[in-house]
N, CA, C and O atoms as CSV, one atom per row, in Angstrom:
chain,resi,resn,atom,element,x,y,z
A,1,UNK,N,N,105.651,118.084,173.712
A,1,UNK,CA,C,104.209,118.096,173.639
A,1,UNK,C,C,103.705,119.271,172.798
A,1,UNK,O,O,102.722,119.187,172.062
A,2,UNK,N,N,104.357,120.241,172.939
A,2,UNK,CA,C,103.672,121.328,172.144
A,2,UNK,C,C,103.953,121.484,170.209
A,2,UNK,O,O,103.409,122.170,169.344
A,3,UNK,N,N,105.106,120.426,170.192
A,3,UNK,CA,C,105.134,120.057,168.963
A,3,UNK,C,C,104.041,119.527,168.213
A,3,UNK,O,O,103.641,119.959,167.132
A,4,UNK,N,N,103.501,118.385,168.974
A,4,UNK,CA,C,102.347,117.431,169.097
A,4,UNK,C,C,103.016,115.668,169.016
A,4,UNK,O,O,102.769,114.619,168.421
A,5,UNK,N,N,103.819,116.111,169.860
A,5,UNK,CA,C,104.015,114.292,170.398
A,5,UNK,C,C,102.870,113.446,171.231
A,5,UNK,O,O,102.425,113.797,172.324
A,6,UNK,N,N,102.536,112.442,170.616
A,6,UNK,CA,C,101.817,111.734,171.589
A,6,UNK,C,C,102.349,111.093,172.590
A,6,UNK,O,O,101.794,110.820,173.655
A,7,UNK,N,N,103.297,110.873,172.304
A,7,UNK,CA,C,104.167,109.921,173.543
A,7,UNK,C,C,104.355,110.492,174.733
A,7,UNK,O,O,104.790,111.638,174.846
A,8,UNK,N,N,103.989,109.612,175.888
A,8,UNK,CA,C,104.213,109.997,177.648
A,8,UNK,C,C,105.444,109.414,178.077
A,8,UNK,O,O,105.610,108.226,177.802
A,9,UNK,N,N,106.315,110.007,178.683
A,9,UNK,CA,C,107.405,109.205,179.345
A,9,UNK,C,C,107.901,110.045,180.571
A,9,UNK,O,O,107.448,111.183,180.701
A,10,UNK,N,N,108.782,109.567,181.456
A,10,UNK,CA,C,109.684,110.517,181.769
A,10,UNK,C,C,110.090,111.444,181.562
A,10,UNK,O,O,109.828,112.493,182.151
A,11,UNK,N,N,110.709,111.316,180.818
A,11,UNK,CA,C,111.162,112.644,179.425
A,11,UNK,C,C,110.675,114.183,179.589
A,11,UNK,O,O,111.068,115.349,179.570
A,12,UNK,N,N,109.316,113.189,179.797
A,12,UNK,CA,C,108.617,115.128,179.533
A,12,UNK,C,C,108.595,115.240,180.860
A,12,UNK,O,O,109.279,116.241,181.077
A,13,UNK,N,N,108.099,114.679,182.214
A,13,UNK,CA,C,108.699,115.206,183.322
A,13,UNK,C,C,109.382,116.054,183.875
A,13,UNK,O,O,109.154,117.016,184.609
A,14,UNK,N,N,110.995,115.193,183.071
A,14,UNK,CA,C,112.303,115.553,183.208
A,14,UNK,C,C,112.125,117.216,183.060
A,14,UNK,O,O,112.457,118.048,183.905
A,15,UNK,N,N,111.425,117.507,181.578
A,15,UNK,CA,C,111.538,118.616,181.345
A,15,UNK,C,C,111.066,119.623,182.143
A,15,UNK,O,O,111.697,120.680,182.149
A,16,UNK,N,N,110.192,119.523,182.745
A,16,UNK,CA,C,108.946,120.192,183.759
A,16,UNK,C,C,109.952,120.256,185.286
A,16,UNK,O,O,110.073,121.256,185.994
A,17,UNK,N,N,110.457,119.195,185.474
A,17,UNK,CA,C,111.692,119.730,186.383
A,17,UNK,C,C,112.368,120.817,186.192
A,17,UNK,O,O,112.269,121.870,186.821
A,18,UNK,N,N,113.520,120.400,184.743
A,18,UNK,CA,C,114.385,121.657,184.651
A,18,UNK,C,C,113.597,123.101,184.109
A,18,UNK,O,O,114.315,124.048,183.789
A,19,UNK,N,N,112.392,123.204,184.038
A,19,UNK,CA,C,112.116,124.510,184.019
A,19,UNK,C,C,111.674,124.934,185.421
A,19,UNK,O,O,111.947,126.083,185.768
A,20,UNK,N,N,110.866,123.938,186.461
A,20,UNK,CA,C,110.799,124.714,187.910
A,20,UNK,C,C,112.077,124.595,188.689
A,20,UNK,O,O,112.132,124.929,189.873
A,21,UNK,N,N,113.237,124.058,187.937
A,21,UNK,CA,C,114.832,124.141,188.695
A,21,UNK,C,C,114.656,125.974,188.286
A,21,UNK,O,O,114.580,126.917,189.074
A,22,UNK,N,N,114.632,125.981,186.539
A,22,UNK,CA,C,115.370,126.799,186.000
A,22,UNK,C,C,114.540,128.866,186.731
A,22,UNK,O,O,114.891,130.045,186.682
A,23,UNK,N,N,113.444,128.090,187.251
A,23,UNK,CA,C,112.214,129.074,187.511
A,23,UNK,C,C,112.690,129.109,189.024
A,23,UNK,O,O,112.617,130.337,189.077
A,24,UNK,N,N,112.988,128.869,189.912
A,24,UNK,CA,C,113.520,128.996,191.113
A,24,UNK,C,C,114.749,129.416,191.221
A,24,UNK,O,O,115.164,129.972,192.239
A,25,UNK,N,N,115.467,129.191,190.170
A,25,UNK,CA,C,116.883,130.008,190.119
A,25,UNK,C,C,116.921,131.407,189.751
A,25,UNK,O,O,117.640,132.257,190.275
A,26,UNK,N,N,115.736,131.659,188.407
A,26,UNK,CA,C,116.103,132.616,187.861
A,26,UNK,C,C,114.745,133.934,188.544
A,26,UNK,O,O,114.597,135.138,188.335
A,27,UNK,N,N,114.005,132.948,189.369
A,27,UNK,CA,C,112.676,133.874,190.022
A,27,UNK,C,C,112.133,133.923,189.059
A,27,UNK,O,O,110.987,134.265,189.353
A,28,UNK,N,N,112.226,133.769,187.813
A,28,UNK,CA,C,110.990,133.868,186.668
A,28,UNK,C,C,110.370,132.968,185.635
A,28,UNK,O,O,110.848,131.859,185.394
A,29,UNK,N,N,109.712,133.260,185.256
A,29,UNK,CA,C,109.250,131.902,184.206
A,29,UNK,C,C,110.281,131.274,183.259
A,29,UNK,O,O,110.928,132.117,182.638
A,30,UNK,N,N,110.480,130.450,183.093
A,30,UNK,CA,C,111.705,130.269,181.607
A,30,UNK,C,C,111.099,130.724,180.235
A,30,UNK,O,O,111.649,131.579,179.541
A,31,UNK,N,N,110.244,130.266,179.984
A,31,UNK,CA,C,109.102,130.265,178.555
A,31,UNK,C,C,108.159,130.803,178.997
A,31,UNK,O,O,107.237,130.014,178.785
A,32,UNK,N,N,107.678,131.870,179.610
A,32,UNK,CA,C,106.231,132.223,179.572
A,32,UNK,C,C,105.998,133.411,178.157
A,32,UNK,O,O,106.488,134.478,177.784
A,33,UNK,N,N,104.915,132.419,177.699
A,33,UNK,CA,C,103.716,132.876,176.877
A,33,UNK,C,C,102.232,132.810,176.740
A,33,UNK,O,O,101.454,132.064,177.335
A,34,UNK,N,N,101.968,133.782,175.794
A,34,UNK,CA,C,100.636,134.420,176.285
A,34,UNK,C,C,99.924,133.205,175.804
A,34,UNK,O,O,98.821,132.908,176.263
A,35,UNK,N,N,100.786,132.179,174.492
A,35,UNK,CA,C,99.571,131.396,173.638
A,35,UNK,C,C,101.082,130.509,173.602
A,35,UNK,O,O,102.157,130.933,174.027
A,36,UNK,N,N,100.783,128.923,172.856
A,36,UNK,CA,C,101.517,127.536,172.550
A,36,UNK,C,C,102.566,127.824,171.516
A,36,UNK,O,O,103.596,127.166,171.369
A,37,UNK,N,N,102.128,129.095,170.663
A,37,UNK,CA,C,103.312,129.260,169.435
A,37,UNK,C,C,104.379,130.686,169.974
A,37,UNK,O,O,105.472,131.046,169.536
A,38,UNK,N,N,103.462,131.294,171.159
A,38,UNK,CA,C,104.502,132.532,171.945
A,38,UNK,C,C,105.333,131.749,172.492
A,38,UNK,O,O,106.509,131.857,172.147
A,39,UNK,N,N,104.931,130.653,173.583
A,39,UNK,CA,C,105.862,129.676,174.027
A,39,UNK,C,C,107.279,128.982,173.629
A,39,UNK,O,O,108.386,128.855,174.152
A,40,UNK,N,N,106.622,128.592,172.381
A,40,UNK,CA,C,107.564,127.570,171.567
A,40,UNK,C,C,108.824,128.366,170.852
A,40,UNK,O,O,109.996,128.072,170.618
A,41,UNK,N,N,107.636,130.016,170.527
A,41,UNK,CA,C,109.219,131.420,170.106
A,41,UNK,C,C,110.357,131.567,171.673
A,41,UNK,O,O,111.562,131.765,171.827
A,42,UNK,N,N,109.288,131.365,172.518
A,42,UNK,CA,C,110.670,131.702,173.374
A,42,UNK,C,C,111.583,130.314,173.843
A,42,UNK,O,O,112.775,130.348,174.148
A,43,UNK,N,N,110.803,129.215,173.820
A,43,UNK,CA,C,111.649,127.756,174.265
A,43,UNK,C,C,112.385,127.971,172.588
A,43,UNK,O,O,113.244,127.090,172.617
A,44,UNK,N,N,112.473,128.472,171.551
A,44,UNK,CA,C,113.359,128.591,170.167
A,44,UNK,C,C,114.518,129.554,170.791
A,44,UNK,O,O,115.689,129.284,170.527
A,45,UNK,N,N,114.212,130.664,171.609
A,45,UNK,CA,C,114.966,131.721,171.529
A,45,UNK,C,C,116.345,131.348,172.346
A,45,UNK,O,O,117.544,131.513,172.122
A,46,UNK,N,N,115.357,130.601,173.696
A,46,UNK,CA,C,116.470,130.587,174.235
A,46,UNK,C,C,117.123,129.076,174.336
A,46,UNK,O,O,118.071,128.988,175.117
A,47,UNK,N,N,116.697,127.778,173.583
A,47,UNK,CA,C,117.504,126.737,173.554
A,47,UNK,C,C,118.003,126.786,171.874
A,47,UNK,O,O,118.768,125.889,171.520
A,48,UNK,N,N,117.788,127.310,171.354
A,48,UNK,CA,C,118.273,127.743,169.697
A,48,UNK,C,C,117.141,126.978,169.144
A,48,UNK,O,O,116.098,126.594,169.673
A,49,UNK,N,N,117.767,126.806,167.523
A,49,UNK,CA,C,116.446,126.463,166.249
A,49,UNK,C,C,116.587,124.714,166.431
A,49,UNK,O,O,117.605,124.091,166.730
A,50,UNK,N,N,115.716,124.370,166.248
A,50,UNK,CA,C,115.715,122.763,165.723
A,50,UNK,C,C,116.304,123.057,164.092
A,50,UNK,O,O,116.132,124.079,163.428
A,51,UNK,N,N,117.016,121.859,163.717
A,51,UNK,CA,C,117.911,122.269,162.818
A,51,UNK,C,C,117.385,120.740,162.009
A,51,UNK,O,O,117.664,119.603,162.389
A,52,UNK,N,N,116.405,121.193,160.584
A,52,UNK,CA,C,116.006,119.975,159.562
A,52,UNK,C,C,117.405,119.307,159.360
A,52,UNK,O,O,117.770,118.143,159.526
A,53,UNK,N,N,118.060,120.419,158.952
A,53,UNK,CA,C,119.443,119.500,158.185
A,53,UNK,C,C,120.053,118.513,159.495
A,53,UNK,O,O,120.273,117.383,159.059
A,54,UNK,N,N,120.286,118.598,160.542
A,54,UNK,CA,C,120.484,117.685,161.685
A,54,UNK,C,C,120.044,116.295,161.861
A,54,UNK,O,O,118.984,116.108,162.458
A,55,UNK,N,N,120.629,115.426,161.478
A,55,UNK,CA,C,120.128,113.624,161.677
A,55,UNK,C,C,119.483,113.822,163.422
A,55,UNK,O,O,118.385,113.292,163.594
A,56,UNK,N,N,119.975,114.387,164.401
A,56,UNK,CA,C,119.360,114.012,165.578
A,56,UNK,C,C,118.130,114.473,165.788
A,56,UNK,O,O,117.235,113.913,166.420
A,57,UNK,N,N,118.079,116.216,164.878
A,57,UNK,CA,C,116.332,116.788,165.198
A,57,UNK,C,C,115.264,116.183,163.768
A,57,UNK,O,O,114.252,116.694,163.289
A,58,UNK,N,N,115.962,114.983,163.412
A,58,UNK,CA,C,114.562,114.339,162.755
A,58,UNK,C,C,113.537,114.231,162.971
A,58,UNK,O,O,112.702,114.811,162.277
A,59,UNK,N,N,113.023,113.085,164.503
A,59,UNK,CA,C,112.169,113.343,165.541
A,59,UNK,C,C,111.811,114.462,165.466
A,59,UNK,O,O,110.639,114.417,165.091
A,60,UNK,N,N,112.168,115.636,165.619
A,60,UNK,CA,C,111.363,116.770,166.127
A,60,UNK,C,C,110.515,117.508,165.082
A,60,UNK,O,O,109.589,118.318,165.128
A,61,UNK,N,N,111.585,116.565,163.616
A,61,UNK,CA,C,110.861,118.174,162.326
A,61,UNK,C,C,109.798,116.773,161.859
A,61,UNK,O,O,109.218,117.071,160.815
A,62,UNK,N,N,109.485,115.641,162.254
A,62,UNK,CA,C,108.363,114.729,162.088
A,62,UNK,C,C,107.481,115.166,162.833
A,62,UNK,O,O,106.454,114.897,162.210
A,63,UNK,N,N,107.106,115.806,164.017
A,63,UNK,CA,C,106.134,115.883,164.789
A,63,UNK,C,C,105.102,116.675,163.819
A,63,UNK,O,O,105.391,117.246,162.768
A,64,UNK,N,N,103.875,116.573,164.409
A,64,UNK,CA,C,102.632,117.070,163.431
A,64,UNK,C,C,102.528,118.535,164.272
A,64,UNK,O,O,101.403,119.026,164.174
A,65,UNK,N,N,103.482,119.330,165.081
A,65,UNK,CA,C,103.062,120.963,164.664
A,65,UNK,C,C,104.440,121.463,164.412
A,65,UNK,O,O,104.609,122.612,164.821
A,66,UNK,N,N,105.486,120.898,163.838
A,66,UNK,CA,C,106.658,121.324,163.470
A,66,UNK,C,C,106.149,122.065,162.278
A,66,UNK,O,O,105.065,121.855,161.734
A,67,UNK,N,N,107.207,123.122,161.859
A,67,UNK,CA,C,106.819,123.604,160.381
A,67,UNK,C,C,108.355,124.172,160.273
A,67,UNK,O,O,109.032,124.521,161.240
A,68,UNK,N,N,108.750,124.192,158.963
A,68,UNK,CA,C,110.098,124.547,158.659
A,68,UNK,C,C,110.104,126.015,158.634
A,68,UNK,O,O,111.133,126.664,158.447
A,69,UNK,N,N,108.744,126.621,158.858
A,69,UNK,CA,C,108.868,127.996,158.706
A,69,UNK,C,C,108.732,128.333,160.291
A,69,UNK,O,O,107.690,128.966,160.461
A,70,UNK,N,N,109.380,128.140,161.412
A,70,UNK,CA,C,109.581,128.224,162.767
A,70,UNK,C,C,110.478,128.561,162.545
A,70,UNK,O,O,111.172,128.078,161.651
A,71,UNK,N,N,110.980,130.006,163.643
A,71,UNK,CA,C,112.216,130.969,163.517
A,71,UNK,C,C,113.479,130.383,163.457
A,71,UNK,O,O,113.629,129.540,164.341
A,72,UNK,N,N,114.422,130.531,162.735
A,72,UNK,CA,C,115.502,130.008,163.087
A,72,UNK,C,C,116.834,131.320,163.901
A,72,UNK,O,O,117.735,132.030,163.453
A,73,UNK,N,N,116.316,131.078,165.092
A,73,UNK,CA,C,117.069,132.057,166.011
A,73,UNK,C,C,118.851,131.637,166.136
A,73,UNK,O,O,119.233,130.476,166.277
A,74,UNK,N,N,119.370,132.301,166.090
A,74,UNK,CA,C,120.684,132.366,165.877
A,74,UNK,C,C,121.727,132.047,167.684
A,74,UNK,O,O,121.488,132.762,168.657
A,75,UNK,N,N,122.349,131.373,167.717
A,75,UNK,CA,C,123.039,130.940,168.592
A,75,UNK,C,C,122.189,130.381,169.493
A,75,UNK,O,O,121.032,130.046,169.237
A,76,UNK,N,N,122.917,130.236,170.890
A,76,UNK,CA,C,122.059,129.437,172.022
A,76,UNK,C,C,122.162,130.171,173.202
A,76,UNK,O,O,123.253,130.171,173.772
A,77,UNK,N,N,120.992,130.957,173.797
A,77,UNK,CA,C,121.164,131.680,174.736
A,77,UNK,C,C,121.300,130.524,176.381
A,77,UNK,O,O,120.376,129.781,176.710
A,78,UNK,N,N,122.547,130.631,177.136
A,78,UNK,CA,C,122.254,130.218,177.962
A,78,UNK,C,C,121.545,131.384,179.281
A,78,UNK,O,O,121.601,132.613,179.282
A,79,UNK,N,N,121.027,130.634,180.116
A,79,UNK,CA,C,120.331,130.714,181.007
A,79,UNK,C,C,121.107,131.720,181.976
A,79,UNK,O,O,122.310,131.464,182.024
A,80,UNK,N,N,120.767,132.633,182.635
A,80,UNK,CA,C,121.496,133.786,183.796
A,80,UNK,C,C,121.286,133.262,184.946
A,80,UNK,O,O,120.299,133.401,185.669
A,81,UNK,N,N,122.752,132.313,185.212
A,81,UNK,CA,C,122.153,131.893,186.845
A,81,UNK,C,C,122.918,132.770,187.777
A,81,UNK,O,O,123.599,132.127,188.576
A,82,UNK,N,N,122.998,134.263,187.907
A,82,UNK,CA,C,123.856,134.806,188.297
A,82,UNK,C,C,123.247,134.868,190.047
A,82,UNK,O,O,123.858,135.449,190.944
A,83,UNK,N,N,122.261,134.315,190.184
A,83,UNK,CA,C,121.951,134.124,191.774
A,83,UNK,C,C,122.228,132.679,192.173
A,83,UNK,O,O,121.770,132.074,193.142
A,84,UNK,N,N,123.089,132.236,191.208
A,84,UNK,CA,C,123.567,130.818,191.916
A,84,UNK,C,C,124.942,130.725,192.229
A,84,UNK,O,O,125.769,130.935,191.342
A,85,UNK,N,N,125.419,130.334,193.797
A,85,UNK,CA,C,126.773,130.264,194.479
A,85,UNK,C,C,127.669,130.091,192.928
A,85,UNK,O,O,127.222,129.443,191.981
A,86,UNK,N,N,128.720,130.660,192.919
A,86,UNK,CA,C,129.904,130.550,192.003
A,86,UNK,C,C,130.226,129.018,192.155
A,86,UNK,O,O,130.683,128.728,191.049
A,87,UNK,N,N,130.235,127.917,192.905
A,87,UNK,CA,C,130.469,126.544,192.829
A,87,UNK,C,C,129.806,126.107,192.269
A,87,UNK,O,O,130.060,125.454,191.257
A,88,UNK,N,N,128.478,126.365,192.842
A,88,UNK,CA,C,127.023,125.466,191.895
A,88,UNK,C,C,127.090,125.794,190.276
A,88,UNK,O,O,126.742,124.920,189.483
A,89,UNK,N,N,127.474,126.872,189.888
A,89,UNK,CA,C,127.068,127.371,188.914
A,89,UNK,C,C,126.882,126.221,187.847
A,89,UNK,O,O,125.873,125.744,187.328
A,90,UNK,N,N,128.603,125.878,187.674
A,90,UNK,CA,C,128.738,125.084,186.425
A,90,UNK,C,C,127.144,123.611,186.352
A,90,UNK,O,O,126.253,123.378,185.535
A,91,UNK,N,N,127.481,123.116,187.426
A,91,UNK,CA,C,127.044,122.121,187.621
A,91,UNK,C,C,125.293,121.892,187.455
A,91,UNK,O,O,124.518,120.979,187.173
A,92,UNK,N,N,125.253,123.021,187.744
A,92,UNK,CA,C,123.380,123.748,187.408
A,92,UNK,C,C,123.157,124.148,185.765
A,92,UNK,O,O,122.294,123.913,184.918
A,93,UNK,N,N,124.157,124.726,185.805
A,93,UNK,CA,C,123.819,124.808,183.626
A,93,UNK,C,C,124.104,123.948,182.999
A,93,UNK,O,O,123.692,123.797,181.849
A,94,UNK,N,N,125.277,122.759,183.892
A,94,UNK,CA,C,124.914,120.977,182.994
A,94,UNK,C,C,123.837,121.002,183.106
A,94,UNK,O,O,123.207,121.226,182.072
A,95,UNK,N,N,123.168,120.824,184.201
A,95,UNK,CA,C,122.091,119.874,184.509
A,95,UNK,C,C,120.628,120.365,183.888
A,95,UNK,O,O,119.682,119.642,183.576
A,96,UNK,N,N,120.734,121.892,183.799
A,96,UNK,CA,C,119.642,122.727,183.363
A,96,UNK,C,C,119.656,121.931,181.448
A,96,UNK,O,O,118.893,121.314,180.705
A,97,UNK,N,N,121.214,122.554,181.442
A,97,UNK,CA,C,121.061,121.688,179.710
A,97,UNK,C,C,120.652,120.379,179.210
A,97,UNK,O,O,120.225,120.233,178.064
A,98,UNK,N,N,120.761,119.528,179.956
A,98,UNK,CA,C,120.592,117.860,180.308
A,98,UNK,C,C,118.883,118.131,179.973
A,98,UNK,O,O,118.442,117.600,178.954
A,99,UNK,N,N,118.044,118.866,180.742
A,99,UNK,CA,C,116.900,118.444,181.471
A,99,UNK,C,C,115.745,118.840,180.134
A,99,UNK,O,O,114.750,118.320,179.630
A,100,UNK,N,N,116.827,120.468,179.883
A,100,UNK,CA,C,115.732,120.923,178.736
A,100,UNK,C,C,116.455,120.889,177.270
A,100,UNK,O,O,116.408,121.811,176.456
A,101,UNK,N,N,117.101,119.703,177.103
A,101,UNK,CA,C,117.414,119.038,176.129
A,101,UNK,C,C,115.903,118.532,174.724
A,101,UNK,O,O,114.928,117.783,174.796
A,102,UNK,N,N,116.390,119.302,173.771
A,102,UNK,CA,C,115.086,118.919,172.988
A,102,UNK,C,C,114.320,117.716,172.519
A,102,UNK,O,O,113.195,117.626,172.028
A,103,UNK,N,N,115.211,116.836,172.796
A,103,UNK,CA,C,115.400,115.242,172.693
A,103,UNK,C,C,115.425,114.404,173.201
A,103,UNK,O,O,116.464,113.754,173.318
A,104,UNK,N,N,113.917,113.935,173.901
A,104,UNK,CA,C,113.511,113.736,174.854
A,104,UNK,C,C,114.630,112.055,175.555
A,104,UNK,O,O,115.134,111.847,176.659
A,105,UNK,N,N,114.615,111.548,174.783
A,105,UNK,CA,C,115.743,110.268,175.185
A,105,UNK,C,C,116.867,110.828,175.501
A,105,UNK,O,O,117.748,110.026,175.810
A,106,UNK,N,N,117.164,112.001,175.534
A,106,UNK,CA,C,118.990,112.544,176.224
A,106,UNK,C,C,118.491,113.322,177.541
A,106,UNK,O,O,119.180,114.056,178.251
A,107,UNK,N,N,117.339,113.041,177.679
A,107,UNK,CA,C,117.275,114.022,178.808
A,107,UNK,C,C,117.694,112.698,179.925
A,107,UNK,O,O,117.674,111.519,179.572
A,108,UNK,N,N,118.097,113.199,181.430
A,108,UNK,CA,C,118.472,111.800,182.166
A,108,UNK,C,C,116.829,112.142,183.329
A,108,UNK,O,O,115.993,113.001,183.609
A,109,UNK,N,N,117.308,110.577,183.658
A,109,UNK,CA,C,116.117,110.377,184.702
A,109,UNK,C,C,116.473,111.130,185.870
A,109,UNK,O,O,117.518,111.778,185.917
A,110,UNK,N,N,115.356,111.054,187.151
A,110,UNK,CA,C,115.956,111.760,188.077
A,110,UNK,C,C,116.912,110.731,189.106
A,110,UNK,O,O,117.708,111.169,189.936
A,111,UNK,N,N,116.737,109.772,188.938
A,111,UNK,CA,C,118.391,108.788,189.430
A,111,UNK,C,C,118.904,109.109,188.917
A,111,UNK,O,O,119.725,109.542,189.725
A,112,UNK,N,N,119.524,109.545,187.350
A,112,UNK,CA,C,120.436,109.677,186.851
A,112,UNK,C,C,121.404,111.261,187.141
A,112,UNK,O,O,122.618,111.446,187.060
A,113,UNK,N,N,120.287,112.219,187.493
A,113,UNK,CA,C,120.553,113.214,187.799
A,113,UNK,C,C,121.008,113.801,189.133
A,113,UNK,O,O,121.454,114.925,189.362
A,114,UNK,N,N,120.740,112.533,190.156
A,114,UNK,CA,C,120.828,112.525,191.790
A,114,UNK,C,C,122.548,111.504,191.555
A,114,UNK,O,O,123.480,111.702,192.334
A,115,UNK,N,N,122.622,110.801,190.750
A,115,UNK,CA,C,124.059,110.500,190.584
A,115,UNK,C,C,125.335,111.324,189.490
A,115,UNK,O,O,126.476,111.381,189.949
A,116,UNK,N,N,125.143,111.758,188.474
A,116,UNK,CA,C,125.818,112.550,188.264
A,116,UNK,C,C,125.915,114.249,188.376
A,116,UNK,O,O,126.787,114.911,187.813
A,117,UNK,N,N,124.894,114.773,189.175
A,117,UNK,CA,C,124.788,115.667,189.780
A,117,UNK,C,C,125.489,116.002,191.644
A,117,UNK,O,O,124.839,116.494,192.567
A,118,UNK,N,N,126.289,115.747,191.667
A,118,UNK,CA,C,126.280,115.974,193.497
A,118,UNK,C,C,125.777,117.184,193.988
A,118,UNK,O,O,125.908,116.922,195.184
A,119,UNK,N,N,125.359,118.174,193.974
A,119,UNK,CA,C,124.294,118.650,194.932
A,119,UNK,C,C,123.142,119.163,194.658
A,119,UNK,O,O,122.718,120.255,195.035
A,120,UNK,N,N,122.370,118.015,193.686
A,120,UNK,CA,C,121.457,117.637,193.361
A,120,UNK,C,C,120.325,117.525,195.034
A,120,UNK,O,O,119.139,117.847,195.104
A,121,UNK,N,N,121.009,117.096,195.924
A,121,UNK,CA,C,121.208,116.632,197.346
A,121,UNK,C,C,121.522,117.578,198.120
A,121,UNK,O,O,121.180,117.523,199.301
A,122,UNK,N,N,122.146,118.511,197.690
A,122,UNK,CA,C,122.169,119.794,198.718
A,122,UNK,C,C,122.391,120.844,197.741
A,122,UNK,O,O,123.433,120.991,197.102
A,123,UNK,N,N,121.205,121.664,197.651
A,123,UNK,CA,C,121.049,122.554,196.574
A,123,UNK,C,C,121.005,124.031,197.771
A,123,UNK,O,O,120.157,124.910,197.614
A,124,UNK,N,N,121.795,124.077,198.648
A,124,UNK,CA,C,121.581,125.144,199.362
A,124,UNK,C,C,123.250,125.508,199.140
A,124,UNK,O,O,124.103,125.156,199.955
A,125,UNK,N,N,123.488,126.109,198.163
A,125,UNK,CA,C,124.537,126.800,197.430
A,125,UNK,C,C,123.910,128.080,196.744
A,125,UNK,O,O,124.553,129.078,196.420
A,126,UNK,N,N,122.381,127.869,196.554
A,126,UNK,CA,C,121.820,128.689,196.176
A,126,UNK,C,C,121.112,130.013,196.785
A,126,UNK,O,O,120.064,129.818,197.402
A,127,UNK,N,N,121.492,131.076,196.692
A,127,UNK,CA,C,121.251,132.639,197.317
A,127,UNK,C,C,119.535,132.418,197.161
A,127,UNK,O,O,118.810,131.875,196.327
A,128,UNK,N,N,119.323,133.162,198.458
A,128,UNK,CA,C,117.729,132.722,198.732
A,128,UNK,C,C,117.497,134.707,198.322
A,128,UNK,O,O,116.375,135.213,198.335
């Protein structure tokens, strides 16, 4: 949306999940910014650059607030779930990656995520 997609689906849901997953794990905002283009520097920083030369981020460098002059931040910061049980861990940074996937058709539904997730269903692995 902050690209300027018109399209409603799931999708963007999905996404709004894995950031209040990713915001309950980490106690803090994932992306907080002051304004839509502070935002979009930090959803760049920490899921990496949309990449023109890439056949899959076509979609994304079509949207009407893409611009090729958007940072191209270097590697892919994952997420510090260091307050999540050592079991959960792995299984929470799939699912975190799944959710805030830039591409909105790879993200999975939440059936999809209650079946290839198992403790999706019992998320009390997690240090309160």
């Amino acid at each position: 949306q902050l690209l300027g997609s018109k399209q409603y689906g799931y999708e963007l849901d999905m996404w709004g999940v894995g950031c209040v997953i990713g915001e309950m794990v980490t106690k803090h905002p994932l992306f907080a910014g002051g304004s839509e283009i502070e935002t979009i520097f930090k959803i760049l920083a920490s899921r990496g650059a949309i990449r023109p030369d890439d056949p899959a981020h076509a979609p994304l460098t079509a949207l009407e607030h893409y611009s090729p002059s958007l940072p191209r931040f270097n590697g892919y910061g994952a997420l510090v779930l260091d307050a999540v049980d050592e079991a959960w861990r792995d299984q929470l940074s799939r699912l975190l990656d799944a959710l805030l996937d830039y591409l909105p058709h790879r993200r999975p539904s939440a059936r999809k995520c209650l079946q290839d997730f198992a403790f999706c269903g019992e998320l009390g692995g997690m240090a309160a």
